[in-house]
C-alpha positions as CSV (number, residue, x, y, z in Angstrom):
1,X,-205.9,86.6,-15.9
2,X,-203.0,88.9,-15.0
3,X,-202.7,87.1,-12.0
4,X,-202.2,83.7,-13.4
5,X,-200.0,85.0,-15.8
6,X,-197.4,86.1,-13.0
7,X,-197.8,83.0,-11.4
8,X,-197.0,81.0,-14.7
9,X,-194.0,83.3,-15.7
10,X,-192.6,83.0,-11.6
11,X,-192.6,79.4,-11.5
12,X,-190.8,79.0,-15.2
13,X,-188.1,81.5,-13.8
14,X,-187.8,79.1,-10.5
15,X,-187.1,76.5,-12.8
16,X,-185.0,78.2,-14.7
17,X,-182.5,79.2,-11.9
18,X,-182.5,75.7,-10.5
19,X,-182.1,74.1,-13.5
20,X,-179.3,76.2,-13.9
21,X,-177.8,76.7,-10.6
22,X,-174.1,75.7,-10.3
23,X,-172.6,72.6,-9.0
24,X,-171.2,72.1,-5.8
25,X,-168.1,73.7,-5.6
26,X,-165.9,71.2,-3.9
27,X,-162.1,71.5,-2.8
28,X,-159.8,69.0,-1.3
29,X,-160.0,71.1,2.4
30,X,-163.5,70.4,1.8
31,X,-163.5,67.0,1.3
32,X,-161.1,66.3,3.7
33,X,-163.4,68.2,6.3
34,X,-166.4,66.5,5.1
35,X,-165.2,62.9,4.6
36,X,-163.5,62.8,8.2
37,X,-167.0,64.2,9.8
38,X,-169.1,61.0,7.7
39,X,-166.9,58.5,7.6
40,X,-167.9,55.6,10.0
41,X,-164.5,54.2,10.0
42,X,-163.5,57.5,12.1
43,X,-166.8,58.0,13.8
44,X,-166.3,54.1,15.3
45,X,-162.8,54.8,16.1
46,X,-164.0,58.3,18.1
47,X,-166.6,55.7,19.8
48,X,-163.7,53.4,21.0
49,X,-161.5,56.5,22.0
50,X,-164.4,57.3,24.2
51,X,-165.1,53.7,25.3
52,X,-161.4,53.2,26.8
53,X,-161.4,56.4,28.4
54,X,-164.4,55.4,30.2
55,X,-163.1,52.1,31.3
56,X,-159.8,53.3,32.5
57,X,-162.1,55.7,35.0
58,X,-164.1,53.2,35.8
59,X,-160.7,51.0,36.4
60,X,-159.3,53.5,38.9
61,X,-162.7,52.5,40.8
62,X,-161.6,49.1,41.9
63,X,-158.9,50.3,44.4
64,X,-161.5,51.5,46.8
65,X,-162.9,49.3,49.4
66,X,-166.4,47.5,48.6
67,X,-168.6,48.6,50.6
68,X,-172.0,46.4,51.1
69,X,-174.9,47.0,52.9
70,X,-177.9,44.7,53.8
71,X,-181.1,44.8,55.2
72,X,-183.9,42.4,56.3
73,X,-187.0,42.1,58.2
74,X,-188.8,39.3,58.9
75,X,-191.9,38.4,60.4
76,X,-191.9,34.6,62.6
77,X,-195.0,32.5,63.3
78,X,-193.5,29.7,65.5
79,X,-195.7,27.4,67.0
80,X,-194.6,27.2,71.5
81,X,-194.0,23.2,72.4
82,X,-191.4,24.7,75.4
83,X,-193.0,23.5,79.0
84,X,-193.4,26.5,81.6
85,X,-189.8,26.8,83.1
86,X,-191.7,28.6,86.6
87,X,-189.6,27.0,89.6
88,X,-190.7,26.1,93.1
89,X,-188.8,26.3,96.4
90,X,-188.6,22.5,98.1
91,X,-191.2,21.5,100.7
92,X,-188.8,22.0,104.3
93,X,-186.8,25.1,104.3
94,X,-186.0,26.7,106.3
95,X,-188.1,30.4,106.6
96,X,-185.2,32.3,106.4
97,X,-183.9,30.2,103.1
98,X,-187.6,30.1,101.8
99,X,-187.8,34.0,101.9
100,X,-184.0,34.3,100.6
101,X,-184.3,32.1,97.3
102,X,-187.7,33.1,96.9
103,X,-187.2,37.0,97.0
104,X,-183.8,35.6,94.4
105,X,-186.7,33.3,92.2
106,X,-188.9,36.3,91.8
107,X,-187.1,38.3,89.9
108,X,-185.9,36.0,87.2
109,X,-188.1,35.3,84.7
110,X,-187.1,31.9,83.3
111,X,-189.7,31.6,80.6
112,X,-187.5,34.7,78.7
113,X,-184.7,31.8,78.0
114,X,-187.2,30.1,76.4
115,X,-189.2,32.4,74.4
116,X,-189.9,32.8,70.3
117,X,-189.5,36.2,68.7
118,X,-192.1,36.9,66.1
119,X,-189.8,39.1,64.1
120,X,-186.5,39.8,63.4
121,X,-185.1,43.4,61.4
122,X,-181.6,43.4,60.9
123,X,-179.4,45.6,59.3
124,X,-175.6,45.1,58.5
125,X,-172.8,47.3,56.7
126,X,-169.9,45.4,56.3
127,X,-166.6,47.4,53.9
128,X,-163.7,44.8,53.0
129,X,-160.3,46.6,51.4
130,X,-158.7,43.6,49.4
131,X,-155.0,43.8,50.4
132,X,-152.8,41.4,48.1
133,X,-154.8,42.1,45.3
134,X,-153.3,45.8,45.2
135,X,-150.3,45.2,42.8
136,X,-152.3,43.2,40.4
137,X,-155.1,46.1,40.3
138,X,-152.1,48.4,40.1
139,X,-151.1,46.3,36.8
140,X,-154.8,46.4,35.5
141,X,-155.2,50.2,35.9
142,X,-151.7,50.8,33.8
143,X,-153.7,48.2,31.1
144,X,-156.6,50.1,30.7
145,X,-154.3,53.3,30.4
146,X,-152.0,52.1,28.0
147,X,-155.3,50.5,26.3
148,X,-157.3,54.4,26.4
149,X,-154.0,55.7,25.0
150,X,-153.3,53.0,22.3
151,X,-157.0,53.1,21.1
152,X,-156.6,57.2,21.1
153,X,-153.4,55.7,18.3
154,X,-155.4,54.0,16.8
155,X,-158.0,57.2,16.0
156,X,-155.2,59.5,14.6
157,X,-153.8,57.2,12.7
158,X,-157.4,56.0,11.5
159,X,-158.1,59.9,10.6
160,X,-154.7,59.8,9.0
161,X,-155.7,56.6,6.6
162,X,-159.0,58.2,5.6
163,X,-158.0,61.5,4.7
164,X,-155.2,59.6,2.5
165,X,-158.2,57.5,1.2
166,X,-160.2,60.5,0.3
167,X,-158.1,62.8,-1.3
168,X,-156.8,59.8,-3.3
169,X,-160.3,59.7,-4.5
170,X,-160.3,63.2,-5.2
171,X,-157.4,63.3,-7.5
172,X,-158.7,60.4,-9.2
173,X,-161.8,62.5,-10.1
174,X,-159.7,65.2,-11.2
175,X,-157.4,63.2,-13.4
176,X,-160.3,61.7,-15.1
177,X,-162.3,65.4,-15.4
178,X,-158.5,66.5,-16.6
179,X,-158.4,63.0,-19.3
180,X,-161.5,64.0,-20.5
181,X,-160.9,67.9,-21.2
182,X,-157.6,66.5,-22.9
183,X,-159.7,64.1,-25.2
184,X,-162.1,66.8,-25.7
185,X,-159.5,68.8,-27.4
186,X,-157.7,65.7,-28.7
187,X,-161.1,65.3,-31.1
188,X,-161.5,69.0,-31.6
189,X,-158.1,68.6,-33.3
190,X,-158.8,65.3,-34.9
191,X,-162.0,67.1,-36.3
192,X,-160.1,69.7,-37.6
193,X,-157.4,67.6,-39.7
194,X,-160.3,66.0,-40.9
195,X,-162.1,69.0,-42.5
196,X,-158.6,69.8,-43.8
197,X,-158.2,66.7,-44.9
198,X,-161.5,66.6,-47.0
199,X,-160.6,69.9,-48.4
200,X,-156.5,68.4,-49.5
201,X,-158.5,65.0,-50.7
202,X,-160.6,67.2,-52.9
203,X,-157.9,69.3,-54.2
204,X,-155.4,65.8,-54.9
205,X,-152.8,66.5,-52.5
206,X,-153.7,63.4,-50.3
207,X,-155.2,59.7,-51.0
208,X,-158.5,58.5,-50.1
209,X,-156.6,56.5,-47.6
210,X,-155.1,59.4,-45.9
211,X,-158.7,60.5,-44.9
212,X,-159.8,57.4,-44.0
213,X,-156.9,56.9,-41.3
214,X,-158.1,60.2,-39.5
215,X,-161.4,59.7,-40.1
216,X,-160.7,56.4,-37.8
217,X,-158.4,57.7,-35.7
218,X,-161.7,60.4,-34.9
219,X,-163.9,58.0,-34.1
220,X,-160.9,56.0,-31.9
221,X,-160.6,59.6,-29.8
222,X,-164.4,59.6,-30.2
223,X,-164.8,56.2,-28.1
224,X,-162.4,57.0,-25.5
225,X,-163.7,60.4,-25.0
226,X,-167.1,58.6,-24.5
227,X,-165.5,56.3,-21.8
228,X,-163.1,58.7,-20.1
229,X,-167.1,60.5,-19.6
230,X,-167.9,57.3,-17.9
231,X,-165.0,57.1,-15.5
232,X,-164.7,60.7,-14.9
233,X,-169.0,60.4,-13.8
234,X,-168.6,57.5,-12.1
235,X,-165.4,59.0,-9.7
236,X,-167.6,62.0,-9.0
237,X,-170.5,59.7,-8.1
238,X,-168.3,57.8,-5.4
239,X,-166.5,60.6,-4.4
240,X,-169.7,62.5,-3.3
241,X,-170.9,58.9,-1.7
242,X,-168.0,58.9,0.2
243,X,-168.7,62.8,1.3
244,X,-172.5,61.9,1.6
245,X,-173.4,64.5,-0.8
246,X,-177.0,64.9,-2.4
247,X,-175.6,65.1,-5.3
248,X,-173.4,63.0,-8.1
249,X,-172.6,66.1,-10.2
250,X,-169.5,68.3,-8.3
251,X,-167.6,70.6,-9.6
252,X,-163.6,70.0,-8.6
253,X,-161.1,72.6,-7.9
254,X,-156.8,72.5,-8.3
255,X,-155.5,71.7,-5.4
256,X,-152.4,73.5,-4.7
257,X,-149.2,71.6,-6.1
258,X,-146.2,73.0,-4.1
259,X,-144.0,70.2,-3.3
260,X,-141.5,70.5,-0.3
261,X,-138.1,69.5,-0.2
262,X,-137.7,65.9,0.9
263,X,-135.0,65.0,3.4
264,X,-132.7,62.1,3.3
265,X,-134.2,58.7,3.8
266,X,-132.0,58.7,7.6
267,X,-134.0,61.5,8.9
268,X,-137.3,60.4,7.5
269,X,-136.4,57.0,9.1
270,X,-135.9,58.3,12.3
271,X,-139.0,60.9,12.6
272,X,-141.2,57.9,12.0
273,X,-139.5,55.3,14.5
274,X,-140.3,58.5,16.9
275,X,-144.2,59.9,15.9
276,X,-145.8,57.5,13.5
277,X,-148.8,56.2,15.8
278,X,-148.9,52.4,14.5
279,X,-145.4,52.4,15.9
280,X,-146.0,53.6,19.1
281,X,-149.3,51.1,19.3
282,X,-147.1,48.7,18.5
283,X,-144.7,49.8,21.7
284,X,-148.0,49.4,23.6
285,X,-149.3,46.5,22.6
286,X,-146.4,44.8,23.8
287,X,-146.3,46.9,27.5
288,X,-150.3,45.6,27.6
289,X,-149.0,42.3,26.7
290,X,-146.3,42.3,29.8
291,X,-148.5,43.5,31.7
292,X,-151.6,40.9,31.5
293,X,-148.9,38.3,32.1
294,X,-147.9,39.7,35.0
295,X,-151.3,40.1,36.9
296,X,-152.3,36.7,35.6
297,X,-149.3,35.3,38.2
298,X,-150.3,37.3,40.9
299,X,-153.6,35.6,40.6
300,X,-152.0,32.4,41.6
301,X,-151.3,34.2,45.1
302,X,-154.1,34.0,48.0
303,X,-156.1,36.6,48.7
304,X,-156.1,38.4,51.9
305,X,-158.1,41.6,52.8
306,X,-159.1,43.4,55.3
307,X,-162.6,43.8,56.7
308,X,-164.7,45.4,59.2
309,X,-168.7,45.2,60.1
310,X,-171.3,46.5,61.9
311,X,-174.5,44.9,62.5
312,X,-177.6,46.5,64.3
313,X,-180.5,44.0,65.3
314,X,-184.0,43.9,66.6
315,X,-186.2,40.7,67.3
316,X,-187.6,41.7,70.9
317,X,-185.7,40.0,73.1
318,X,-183.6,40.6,76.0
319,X,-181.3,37.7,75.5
320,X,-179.7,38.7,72.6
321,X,-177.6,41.9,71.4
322,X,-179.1,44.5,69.5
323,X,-175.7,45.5,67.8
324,X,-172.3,44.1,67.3
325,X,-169.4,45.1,65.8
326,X,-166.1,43.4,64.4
327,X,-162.9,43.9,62.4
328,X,-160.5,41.2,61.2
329,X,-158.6,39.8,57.8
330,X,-160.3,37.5,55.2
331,X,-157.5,34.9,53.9
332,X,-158.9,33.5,50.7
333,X,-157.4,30.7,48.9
334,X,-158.8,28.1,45.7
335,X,-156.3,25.6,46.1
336,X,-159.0,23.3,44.0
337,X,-158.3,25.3,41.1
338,X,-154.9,26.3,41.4
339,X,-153.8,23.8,38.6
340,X,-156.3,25.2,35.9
341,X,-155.3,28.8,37.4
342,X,-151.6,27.6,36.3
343,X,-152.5,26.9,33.1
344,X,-154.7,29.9,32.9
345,X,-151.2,31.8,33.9
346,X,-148.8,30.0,31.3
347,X,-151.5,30.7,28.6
348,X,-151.2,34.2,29.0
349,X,-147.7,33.9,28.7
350,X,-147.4,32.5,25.7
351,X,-150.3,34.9,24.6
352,X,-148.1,37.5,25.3
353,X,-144.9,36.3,23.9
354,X,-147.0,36.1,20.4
355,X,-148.0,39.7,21.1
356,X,-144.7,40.9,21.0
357,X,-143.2,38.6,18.4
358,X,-146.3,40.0,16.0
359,X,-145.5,43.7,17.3
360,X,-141.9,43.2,16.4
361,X,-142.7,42.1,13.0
362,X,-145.4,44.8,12.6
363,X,-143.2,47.7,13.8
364,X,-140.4,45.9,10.4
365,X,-143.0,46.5,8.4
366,X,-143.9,49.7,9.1
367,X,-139.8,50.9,9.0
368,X,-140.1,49.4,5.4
369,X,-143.3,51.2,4.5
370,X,-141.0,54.7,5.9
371,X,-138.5,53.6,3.4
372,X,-141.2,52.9,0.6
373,X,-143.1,56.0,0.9
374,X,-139.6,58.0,0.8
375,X,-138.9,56.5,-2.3
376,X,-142.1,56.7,-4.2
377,X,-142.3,60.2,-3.3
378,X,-138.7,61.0,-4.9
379,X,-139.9,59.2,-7.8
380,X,-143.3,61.1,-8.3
381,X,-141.4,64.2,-7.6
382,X,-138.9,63.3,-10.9
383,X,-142.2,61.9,-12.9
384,X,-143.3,65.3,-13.1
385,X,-140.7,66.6,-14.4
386,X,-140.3,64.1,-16.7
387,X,-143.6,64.1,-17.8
388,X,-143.5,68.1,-17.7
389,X,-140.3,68.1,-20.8
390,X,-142.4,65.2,-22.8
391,X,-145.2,67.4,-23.0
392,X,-143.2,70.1,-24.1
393,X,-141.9,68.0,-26.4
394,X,-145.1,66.5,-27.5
395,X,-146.5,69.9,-28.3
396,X,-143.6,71.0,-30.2
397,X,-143.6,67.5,-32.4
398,X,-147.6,68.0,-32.9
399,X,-146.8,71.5,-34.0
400,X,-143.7,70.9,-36.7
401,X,-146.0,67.5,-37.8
402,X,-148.9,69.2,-38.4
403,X,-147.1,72.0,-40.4
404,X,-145.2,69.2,-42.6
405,X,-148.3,67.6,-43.5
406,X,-150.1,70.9,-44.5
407,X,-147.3,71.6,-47.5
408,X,-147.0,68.1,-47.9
409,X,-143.9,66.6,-46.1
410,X,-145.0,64.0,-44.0
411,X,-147.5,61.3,-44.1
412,X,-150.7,61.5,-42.3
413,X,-149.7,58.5,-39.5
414,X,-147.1,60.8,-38.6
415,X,-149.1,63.2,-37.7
416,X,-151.4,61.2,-35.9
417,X,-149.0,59.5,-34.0
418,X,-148.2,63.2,-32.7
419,X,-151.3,63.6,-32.1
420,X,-151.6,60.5,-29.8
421,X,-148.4,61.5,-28.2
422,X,-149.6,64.9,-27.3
423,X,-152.5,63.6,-25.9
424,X,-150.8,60.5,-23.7
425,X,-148.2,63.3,-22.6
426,X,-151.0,66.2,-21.7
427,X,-152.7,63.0,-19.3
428,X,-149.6,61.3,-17.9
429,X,-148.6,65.2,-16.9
430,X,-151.8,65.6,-15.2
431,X,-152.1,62.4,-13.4
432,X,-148.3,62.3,-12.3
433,X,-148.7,66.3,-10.9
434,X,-151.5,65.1,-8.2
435,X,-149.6,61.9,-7.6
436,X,-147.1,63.4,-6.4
437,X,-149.3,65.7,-4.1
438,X,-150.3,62.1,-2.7
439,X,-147.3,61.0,-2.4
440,X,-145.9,63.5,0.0
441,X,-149.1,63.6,1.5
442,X,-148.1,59.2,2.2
443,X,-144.3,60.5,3.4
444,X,-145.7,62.8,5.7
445,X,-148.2,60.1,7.8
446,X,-145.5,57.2,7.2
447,X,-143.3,59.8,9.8
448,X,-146.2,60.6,11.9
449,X,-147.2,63.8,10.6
450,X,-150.8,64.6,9.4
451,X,-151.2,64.7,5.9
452,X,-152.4,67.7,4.4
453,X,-152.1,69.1,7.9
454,X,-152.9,72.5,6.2
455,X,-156.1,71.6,5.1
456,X,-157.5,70.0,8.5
457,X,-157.5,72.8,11.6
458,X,-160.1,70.0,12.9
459,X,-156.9,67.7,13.8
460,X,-155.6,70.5,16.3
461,X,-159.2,70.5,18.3
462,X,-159.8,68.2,21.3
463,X,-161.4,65.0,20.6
464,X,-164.9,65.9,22.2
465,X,-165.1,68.8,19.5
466,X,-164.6,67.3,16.3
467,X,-167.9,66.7,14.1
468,X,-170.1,63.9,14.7
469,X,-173.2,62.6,12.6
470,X,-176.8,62.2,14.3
471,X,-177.7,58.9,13.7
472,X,-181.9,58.4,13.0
């Protein structure tokens, strides 16, 4: 009985401490750590990093000579129509003659020019070293470099993107977990006018129609409480899909809010013209570009090549060579498709004229986003403090209002107008502190540095070390 007893009162306290375990304690050098290692944006741009590295080795392959070798052996049923080539001296020579060209007749055995093998095993290794096609393999190793290195860009600046993706997320969760603490106390507040109002109302000192405006304006903070609940459960919800969490429920922590000094717009301008990767892609797309038009007019050119062969062979007879060996040049030329190679070659021309037109639009763009990002990060650093002396001022209007209505010198929309301030001032502080976070976080990868490159050592280790997921 005892027994059972323990048993009972162990599994209750289990229950108890699970129940009441703490959330998952989750920081922004946390997220960013987990969202880059889940995200399958990254992981697919780590697989096509890897991919171009191994085709630019594999590239570097085509400059050595092909090398073939072949082998046969074959067995030969031939059916023997050939008549008997025996010879026979003339009736009338001489004996001196007839023992001459006989003793000369006896050893040649006429029969072997005319004989059948009944198999043949051959065996030839033959290496040819194309010649002219050098410089237009020179071009295509330089393209799969400039590809392996523009597609190693394109990774940074995908990690880059995502980490400026994630912790957007994450200060939206903590502006709406922020909102709803702030509507928490808003209807705390509201509450409390409202049990002083029911006391003044009972006393005379205000109208039924006093209590009834805070009385609606509770169930107004009421309602938005309830939703800013919603919003704030459903940001957690895709915040810990995003970080592949068990769980929806997280618990957030402050991020640090230091913001550096910005520089002017010039320098900014001039860092990111230098480091920003899309730039630089852009710079390569159009060298890849160049260079694909180039090696498509060196394919108009015959090839020529050098070759040499060795060739080893056994069928049984005399009369032919067991082995043979050769070296020459290969001069290769399809003249029958040289006007659809032409084609083929202006094609690519054109191809790469677009390339560069769209890369020299791109790389506009990107200058204006520099500019942009500059800007908006001024501006969030001056919302804050904007936002910091109206919530100053908010408190202090909430705090004389709500003092003039107690002894009876203001009205009560006054003071709930204060109230609404105070509570739009407390959120638009809030929301425009961790904007601003994200908005020099944006400055900092429009120049090409990493955002929040405090947060993320995993930036500074090679490529083959960074986190991966096992895919089932």
């Amino acid at each position: 009985m005892k027994r059972r007893w323990f048993t009972a009162w162990a599994v209750v306290t289990v229950l108890i401490l699970a129940a009441s375990a703490p959330a998952f304690a989750l920081d922004l050098k946390e997220c960013l750590s987990r969202g880059l290692a889940h995200s399958d944006r990254v992981l697919a741009a780590r697989a096509e990093m890897e991919q171009r590295d191994q085709e630019r080795y594999a590239a570097a392959t085509r400059f050595l000579p092909q090398v073939t070798l072949q082998a046969h052996q074959t067995w030969l049923d031939v059916h023997d129509t050939m008549p008997d080539m025996s010879l026979t001296l003339p009736a009338g020579l001489p004996a001196e003659q007839a023992a001459l060209f006989g003793s000369m007749l006896g050893q040649i055995d006429f029969n072997a020019f005319t004989a059948v093998p009944d198999h043949d095993n051959d065996l030839t290794l033959q290496a040819y070293q194309p010649l002219t096609q050098i410089p237009r393999l020179a071009l295509y190793d330089r393209m799969a470099s400039n590809t392996a290195e523009a597609a190693r860009l394109g990774y940074r600046a995908t990690r880059d993107r995502i980490a400026l993706y994630l912790a957007m997320n994450y200060f939206q969760a903590l502006i709406a977990e922020k909102k709803t603490a702030t509507l928490e106390q808003a209807l705390a507040r509201v509450e409390r006018l409202e049990t002083d109002a029911q006391a003044m109302k009972t006393q005379g000192l205000i109208t039924k129609a006093d209590l009834l405006k805070i009385q609606m304006s509770r169930s107004e903070v009421a309602l938005q409480l309830k939703q800013a609940r919603s919003d704030e459960a459903y940001a957690k919800s895709y915040l810990a899909k995003l970080l592949d969490l068990p769980l929806a429920e997280i618990e957030l922590r402050d991020p640090p809010t230091a913001l550096a000094d910005h520089r002017e717009l010039a320098w900014h301008l001039e860092q990111g013209e230098r480091d920003r990767p899309e730039i630089q892609l852009t710079r390569l797309q159009e060298k890849i570009a160049r260079e694909n038009r180039a090696a498509s007019y060196l394919q108009l050119l015959p090839d020529v090549g050098a070759v040499a062969a060795a060739n080893w062979n056994d069928d049984g007879l005399d009369t032919t060579p067991d082995r043979t060996y050769s070296a020459g040049f290969v001069l290769t030329w399809n003249f029958w498709g040289l006007g659809g190679d032409v084609l083929q070659s202006r094609a690519t021309a054109y191809a790469a004229e677009k390339t560069m037109h769209e890369a020299r639009g791109t790389r506009i763009d990107l200058q204006m986003s520099i500019e942009k990002a500059w800007r908006d990060a001024n501006l969030a650093r001056e919302s804050v403090e904007t936002n910091r002396q109206v919530l100053a001022q908010a408190e202090e209007n909430f705090r004389i209002e709500q003092n003039r209505y107690r002894v009876g010198q203001t009205t009560t929309t006054d003071l709930l107008g204060a109230q609404t301030q105070l509570t739009s001032a407390q959120t638009g502080y809030d929301a425009a502190s961790y904007l601003a976070v994200l908005a020099d976080a944006s400055l900092a990868a429009a120049i090409g540095e990493i955002p929040f490159q405090n947060l993320r050592q995993a930036d500074d280790a090679p490529a083959a070390a960074l986190p991966s997921r096992d895919r089932e």
